[in-house]
Each structure stands twice: as structure tokens, then as C-alpha cells.
N, C-alpha and C positions, 0 to 999 in steps of 0.2 A: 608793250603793255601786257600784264598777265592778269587771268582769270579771274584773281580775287583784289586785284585792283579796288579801291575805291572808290575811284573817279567813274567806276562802269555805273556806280548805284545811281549817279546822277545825271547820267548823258542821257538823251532822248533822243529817236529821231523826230529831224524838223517837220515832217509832214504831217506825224499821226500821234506825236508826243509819246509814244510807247515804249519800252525796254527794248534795247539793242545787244545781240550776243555778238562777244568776240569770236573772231573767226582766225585763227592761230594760223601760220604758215604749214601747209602741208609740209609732212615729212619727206618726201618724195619729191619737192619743189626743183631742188638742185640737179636732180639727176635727168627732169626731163627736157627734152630737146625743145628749144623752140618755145614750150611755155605756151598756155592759155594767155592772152592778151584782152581785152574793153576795148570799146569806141576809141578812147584815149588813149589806150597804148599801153597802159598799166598791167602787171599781171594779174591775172585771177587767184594766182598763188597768193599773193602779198598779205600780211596781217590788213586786217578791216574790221570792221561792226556792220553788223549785218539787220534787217530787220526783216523777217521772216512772212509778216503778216503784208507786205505790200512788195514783197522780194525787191527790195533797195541794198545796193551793198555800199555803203561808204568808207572810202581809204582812210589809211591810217597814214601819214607822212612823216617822218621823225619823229616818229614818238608822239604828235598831232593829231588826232580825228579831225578829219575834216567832214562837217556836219552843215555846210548850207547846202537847202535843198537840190540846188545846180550839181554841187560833188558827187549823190548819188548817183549810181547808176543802176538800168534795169537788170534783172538777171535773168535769162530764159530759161524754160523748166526745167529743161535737163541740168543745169548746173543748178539750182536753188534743189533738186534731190540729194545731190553731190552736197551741199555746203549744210543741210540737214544735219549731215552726220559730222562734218568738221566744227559745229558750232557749241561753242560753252555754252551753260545754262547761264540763262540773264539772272543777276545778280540780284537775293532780293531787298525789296527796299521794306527798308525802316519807318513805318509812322508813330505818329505820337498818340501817346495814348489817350 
């Protein structure tokens, strides 16, 4: 998924319906040993949607968002400072006039 995606102008997260930023693969992902890991095993590296306002990070799988509310997960402070800076700006939406 990239930045200007279209599909971003329409995805919510499930909890608070709000705009979600993608959170791209760090550049530096491959080179580190061992890797940030989740509860689940996933890495903290991995492309996601992020929602900043309830710090939920939800994966991204094949190309997939996975967006029920179970998917997220919480993220502790010091990583939601970290993922601050790694985040695109959420996509804006179009209303009608």
C-alpha cells in the first residue's frame, strides 16, 4: 500500500471511525537483529495503519488491512513517539458540496 492510495481516503479505524496513517516499513527494518515483535509475534517494523488518537496499530497482511477491532493492537509510549515520525499524513477526504 502507498501513501496516496485511495483506498486510505476510506478506511476508518473500527473503534473511533477516525482517519488512519499508513505507517510505511522502516528503512532500517532489514538490518536490525532480532526486530521489535507485538503480543502476536508480528513485527513492529511491518507496513500498518496506525491511529494515533487511541495509539492502535492495525497490520497490514498481503496487501490487506486488517481492521476488526481484535486486530489492533496497543502501542506503548515510547513506540507511538517512534511511529509519530514514521507516519504519512492521513489522506484528506472529499465531501460533497
Amino acid at each position: 500500500m502507498n501513501p496516496d492510495d485511495p483506498l486510505l481516503r476510506i478506511l476508518a479505524c473500527p473503534l473511533d471511525k477516525g482517519p488512519l496513517h499508513l505507517l510505511s516499513p522502516a528503512p532500517d527494518a532489514d538490518r536490525e537483529e532480532g526486530g521489535e515483535e507485538g503480543a502476536d509475534g508480528r513485527s513492529a517494523r511491518e507496513e500498518a495503519l496506525y491511529n494515533p488518537r487511541l495509539r492502535r496499530r492495525y497490520p497490514i497482511v498481503d496487501g490487506i488491512p486488517q481492521l476488526l477491532p481484535s486486530s489492533g493492537e496497543q502501542v506503548p509510549d515510547e513506540e507511538h513517539e517512534e511511529l509519530l515520525t514514521r507516519m504519512s499524513p492521513a489522506p484528506s477526504r472529499e465531501t460533497a458540496p
